[in-house]
N, C-alpha and C positions, 0 to 999 in steps of 0.2 A: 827714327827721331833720336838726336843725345839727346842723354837726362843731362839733369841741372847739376853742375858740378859744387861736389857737397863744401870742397875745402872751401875754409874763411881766409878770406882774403882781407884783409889789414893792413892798416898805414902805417909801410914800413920805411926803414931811413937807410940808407947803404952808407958806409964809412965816409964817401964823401960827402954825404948831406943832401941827397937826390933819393925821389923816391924808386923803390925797388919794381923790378919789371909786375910782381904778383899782385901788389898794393893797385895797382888799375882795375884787379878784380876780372871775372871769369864774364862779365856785362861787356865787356871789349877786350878783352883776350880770350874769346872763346874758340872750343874746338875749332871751328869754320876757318877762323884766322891767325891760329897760332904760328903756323911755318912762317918763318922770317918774322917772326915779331920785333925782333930788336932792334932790326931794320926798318920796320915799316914808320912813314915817316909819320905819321899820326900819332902812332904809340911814343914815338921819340919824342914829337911836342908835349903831349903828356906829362911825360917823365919831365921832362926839361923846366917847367912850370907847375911840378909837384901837384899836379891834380888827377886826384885820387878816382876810380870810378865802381862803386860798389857792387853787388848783385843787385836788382831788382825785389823789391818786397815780395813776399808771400800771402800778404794778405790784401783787400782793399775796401772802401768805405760805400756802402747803400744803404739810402735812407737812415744815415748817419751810424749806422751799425759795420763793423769790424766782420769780415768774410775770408774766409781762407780760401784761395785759390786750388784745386783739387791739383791733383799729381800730373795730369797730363795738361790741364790751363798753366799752370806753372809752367811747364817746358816748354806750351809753344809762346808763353807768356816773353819768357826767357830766350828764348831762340831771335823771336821779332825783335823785343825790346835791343838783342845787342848787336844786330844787324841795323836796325836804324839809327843805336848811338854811334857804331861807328864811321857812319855812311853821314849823321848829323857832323860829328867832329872832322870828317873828310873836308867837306866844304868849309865850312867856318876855317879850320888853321889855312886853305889855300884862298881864304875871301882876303882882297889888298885892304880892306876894314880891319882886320883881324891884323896884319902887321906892323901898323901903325900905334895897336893898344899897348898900355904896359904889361908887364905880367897879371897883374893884380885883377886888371879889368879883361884879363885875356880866361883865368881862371872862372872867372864870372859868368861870362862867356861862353864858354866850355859846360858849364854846370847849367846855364839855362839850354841848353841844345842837346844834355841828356833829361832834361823834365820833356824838353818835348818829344824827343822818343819813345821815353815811355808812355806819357799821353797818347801818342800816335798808336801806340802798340796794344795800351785796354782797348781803346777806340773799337781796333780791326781784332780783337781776339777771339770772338764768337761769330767772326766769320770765314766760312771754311773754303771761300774761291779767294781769302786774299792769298797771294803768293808769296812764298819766304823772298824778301827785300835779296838782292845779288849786291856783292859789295863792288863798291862806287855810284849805288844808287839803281834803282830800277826807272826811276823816273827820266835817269840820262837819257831813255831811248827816246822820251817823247822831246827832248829838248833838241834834235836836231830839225824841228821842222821839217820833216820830208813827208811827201806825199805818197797816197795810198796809190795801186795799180791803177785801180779804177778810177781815180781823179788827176792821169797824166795823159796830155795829149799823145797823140804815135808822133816817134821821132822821125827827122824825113831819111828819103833813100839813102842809103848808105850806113844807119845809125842803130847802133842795139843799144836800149837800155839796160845796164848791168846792174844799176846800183839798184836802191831801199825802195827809188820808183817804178822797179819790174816784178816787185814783192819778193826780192832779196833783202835779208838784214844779217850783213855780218855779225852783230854785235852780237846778236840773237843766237845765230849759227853756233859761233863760237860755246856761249852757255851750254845751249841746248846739248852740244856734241864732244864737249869736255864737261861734265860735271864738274864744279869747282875750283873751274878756269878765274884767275884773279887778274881783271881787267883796270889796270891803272892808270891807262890813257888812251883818251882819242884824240877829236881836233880839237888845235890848238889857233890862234891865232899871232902876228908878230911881236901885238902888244903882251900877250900872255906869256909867249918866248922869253920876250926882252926882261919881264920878271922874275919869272925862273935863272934867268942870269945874275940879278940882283940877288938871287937866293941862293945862289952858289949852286945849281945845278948849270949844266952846260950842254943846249939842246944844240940839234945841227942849223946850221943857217938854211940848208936846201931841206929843212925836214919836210917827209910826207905826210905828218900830222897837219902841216897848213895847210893841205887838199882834204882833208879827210878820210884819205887813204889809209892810214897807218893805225894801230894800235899797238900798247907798250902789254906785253902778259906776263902773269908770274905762275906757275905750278901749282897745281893744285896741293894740298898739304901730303906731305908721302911719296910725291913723285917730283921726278926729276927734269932740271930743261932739255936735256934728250929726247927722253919721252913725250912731253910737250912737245917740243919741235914736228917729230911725228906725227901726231893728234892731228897739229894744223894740216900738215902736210894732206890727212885725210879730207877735211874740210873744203880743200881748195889745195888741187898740187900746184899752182903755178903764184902760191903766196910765195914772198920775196922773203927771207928770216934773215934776222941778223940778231947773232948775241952781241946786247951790250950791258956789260958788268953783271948788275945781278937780275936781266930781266932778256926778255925778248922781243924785240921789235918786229912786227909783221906788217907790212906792206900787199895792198893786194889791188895789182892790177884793174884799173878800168872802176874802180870803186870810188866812190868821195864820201860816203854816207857815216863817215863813224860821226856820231854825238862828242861833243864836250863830258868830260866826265871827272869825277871829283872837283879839285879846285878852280879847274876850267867851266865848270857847271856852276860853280856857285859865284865864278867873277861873271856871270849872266853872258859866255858865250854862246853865240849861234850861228851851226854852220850852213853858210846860204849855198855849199855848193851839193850840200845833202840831195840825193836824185837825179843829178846831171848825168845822163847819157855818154856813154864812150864813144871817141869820135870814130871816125870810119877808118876802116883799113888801112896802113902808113901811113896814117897822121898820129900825132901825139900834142898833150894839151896842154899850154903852158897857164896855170892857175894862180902865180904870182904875178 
C-alpha cells in the first residue's frame, strides 16, 4: 500500500497566473496517476480553471467529537478518496453540462464532486471487500449493460459467442493482467464523436469504439508503450494495436462489449451491442 504523501501541497501561482501542477495536491496527483500528468486531460482542466484539490483531512467528526484517523485508515482513506476524486472529475469535465458552465460555476462544480468523493470514501473505509476504484471508474463495467452467461440464450448453428455474453470481459482482462493498465476509452457513440470534434480532439469516422470493439490504453506509471503493446499481445495475440500519439488503440476482434468510460459514462452512454455474438465463419458485421 503507498503511504500518504507527506509534502504540503499549496496554492501556488506560476508566472503566468495558472495554478502550478503540485497546488492540485497529492488527492489527484497521486502515485497511481502521476505518469503523464500534464497531459492528462483532467488535470489540464484543473489547472486551466485554477481549482486547487488538497489532501484529505486526517481527522473526522463522531458524535460531534474530532477523531484522528490511525496511520493505516489514513492511507486507505487517502488511496479511495483520490481515486474517486479523480474518476468524480473524469465525468463531470466530459458531461456536455459541464461545457456549457462558466468557469466560476465550473470550479464550483469541480469542488462539489470532490465532497462527494470523499463522502463516498469514509462511507466504504471500514470495509475491507470494497475494491480500490480503477481509474475511469469501476462502475463503467456495469454500465454497458451486458448480460451474464447464464442469462444468454445458445446462439444458433454457425455462431460463437465471443463477447461479455460467453463470460468474457475484456475490460476486466485487461486490469486483471496488466496491473495499472490506464483505460481511457471504450465505446463511444456518433453523437459523443461529433463532440469530441467540437473539443478539438479528432476521432476516426470508421472508429471501432462505435462497436465497442476498441479501447484507448495508456502504461502503466514506469513502463513503456512497448511494453504495454506486449502485455496486450499476451491477453489476446490477435488484438489489432495501433499507436496513436500518446496512447494505444486496441481493437479486438469478434468483441463489442467495452463499456462507455469516463466522459462517455458520464454523457449516460449505453452500449446496446455489448454481448452480441460473432457472426459465422466469412462473414463480417457491419454495426453502423
Amino acid at each position: 500500500m503507498f503511504r500518504e504523501c507527506r509534502k504540503t501541497f499549496s496554492r501556488v501561482r506560476t508566472s503566468s497566473g495558472s495554478l502550478s501542477i503540485d497546488s492540485l495536491g497529492p488527492d489527484l496527483i497521486s502515485p497511481f496517476w502521476r505518469s503523464k500528468a500534464k497531459n492528462d486531460p483532467v488535470i489540464a482542466e484543473m489547472l486551466r480553471i485554477g481549482k486547487s484539490v488538497s489532501a484529505p483531512g486526517k481527522q473526522y467528526t463522531e458524535n460531534g467529537e474530532r477523531i484522528d484517523y490511525t496511520p493505516e485508515e489514513y492511507d486507505r482513506y487517502h488511496e479511495i478518496a483520490g481515486r474517486l476524486t479523480y474518476n468524480e472529475l473524469q465525468t463531470l469535465v466530459g458531461s456536455a453540462e459541464y461545457s456549457k458552465m462558466p468557469d466560476a460555476a465550473k470550479r464550483k462544480a469541480a469542488g462539489q464532486a470532490i465532497s462527494r468523493a470523499r463522502k463516498t470514501a469514509r462511507e466504504v473505509l471500514n470495509d475491507p471487500s470494497y475494491p480500490l476504484p480503477s481509474k475511469g471508474g469501476d462502475g463503467d463495467r456495469q454500465a454497458s449493460g451486458s448480460q451474464n452467461a447464464d442469462e444468454t440464450p445458445p446462439p444458433p448453428p454457425g455462431f460463437a459467442i465471443v463477447g461479455e455474453s460467453s463470460g468474457r470481459n475484456v475490460y476486466r482482462e485487461l486490469q486483471d493482467a496488466i496491473p495499472g493498465v490506464q483505460i481511457t476509452s471504450g465505446y463511444r457513440d456518433e453523437a459523443y464523436q461529433a463532440d469530441m470534434r467540437r473539443r478539438g480532439y479528432t476521432p476516426a469516422r470508421n472508429s471501432r469504439h462505435l462497436d465497442g470493439a476498441s479501447f484507448d490504453l495508456l502504461p502503466p506509471p514506469g513502463k513503456w508503450m512497448g511494453w504495454l503493446m506486449g502485455q496486450v499481445e499476451k491477453v489476446d495475440p490477435k488484438a489489432q494495436l495501433l499507436r496513436e500519439g500518446d496512447h494505444l488503440h486496441v481493437t479486438f476482434p469478434g468483441y463489442y462489449g467495452a463499456p462507455p468510460l469516463g466522459g462517455g459514462c458520464g454523457a449516460g452512454l449505453k452500449n446496446t451491442l455489448a454481448g452480441m455474438p460473432a457472426p459465422p465463419a466469412g462473414f463480417t458485421m457491419d454495426t453502423r
